[in-house]
C-alpha positions, -999 to 999 in steps of 0.1 A, spaced: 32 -112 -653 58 -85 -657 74 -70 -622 56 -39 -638 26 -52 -638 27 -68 -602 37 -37 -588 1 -18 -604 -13 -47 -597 -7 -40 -557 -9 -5 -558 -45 -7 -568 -47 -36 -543 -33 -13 -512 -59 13 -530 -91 -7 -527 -76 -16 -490 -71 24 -484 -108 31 -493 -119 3 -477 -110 9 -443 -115 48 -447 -151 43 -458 -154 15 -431 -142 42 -403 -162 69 -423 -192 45 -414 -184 38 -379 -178 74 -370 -214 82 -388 -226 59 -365 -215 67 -337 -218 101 -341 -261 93 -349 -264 69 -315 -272 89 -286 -245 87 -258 -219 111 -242 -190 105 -266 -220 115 -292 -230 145 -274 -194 158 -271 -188 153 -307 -214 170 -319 -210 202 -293 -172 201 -304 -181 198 -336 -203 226 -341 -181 251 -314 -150 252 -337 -175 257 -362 -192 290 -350 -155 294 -334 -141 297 -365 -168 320 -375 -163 343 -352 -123 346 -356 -128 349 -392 -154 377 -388 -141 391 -356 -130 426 -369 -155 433 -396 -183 431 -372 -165 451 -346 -159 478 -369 -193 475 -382 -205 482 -344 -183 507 -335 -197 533 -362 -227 533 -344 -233 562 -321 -250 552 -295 -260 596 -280 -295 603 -299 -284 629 -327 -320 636 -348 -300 655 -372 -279 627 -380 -303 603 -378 -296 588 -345 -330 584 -330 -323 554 -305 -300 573 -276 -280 558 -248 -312 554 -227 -329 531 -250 -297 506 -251 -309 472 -240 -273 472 -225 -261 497 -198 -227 514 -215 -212 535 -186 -200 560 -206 -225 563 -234 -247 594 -214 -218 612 -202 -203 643 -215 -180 641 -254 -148 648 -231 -151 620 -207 -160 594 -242 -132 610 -260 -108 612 -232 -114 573 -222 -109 564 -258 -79 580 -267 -61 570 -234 -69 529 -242 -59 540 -279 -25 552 -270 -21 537 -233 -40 500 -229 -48 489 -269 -26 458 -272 -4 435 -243 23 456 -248 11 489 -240 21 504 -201 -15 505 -191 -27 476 -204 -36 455 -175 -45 485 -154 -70 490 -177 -81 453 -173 -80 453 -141 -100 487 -136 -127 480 -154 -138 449 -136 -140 466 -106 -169 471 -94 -164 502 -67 -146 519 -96 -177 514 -122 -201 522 -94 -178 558 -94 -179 561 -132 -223 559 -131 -221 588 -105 -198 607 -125 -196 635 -149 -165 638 -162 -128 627 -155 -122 655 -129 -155 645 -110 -143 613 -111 -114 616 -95 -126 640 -68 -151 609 -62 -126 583 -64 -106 609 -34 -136 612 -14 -142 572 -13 -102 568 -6 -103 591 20 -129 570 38 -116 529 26 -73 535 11 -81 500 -2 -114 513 -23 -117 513 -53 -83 495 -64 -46 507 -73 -59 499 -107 -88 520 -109 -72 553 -96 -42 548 -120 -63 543 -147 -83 574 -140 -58 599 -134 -43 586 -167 -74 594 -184 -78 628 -167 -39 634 -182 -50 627 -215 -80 651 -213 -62 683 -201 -25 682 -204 -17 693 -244 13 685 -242 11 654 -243 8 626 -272 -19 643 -289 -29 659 -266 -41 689 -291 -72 665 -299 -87 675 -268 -80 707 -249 -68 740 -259 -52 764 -263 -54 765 -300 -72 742 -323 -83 708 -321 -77 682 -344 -90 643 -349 -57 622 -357 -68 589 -345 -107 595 -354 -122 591 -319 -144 622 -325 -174 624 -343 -167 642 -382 -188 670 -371 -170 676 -340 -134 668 -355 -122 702 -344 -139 705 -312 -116 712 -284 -137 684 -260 -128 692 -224 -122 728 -225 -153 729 -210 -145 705 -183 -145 730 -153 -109 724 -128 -95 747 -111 -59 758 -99 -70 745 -70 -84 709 -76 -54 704 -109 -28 707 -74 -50 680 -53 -54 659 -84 -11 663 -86 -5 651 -52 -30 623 -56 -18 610 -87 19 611 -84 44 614 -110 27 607 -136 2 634 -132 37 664 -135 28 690 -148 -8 691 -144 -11 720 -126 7 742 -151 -16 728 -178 -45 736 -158 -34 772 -156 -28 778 -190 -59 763 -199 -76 787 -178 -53 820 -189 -56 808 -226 -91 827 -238 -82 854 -218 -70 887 -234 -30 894 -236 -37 924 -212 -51 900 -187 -23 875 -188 4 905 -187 -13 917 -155 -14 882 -142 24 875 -148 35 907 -132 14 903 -102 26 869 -96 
């Protein structure tokens, strides 16, 4: 035969041989995989986790967005007849005022989202503490919240952590201070807007935590609790207050002080 010919002739040779010892694996790996015995039993559970792992990666953010458009407070009109006390899980925040929700979700939107943002492992940290989430239950609102978090320092410096007072006093930031990063999705004065969608449609214009009630007083202790960070809180506070009021008011205010 031609040196052509040897050559196909070998290739289908080392062919046959390929399949043959794949199938012959194949078998023994069937085998083994069907006899009971630990390397069995880690096969299979390996097997089937990157399975269901691969599952869940892939389908990840379609089923979180899928459960974060659903309000969990009991709206009839909307057709939310369930309500945050019928949850079969306990969400902290779910019964407590729209400020407190709103203000939470816009500080890990701008502040804790990814690795890279400045209070991303505060927040971490924060929320697995448990003196802190023990605060949030008997809580109303970020500013009762950190007169509770005060009122437990005052007694233990070391409870609840670094973390957790950080964390809320950012949050409280975000809820009254306008002038911060949107900051106009929140308080007043002046309208409300929705930019990054953490409000309901029907209360997209809502000024949230104008109803939040701080004073002049409390905006000061919250300042020297909270450091730096917390600049300017006081004169926030004060125009929030002197906002509604009439232009007559406010004149008479100025001049007096």
């Amino acid at each position: 035969p031609s040196s052509s010919a040897r050559s196909q002739s070998a290739m289908a040779e080392g062919k046959k041989s390929f399949l043959s010892r794949t199938s012959a694996s194949a078998k023994k790996a069937v085998t083994a995989g069907l006899t009971p015995s630990l390397v069995s039993y880690f096969f299979w559970i390996g097997g089937f986790s990157a399975i269901f792992g691969g599952w869940a990666g892939v389908s990840y953010m379609s089923v979180n967005q899928f459960l974060c458009n659903i309000p969990g407070q009991y709206n009839e009109t909307q057709g939310n007849t369930v309500g945050c006390d019928n949850c079969s899980d306990n969400i902290m925040l779910c019964p407590m005022d729209n400020c407190w929700r709103y203000a939470f979700n816009l500080t890990w939107q701008l502040d804790a989202k990814t690795a890279n943002d400045d209070y991303f492992g505060v927040f971490q940290e924060a929320v697995l503490d448990k003196e802190c989430n023990s605060l949030v239950t008997s809580s109303t609102d970020p500013a009762t919240m950190l007169s509770a978090i005060m009122t437990r320092r005052a007694i233990d410096a070391t409870k609840p952590t670094d973390a957790c007072v950080t964390w809320s006093c950012q949050v409280l930031v975000r809820a009254v201070m306008r002038s911060k990063d949107s900051g106009s999705i929140l308080t007043g004065p002046g309208t409300c807007t929705n930019e990054l969608d953490i409000k309901y449609p029907w209360e997209a214009t809502e000024c949230s935590c104008d109803s939040m009630d701080i004073t002049i007083q409390q905006a000061q202790d919250f300042l020297n609790f909270c450091g730096a960070m917390a600049s300017g809180l006081d004169a926030a506070v004060y125009e929030r207050i002197m906002g509604p009021k009439s232009a007559c008011f406010q004149a008479s205010v100025d001049a007096a002080s």
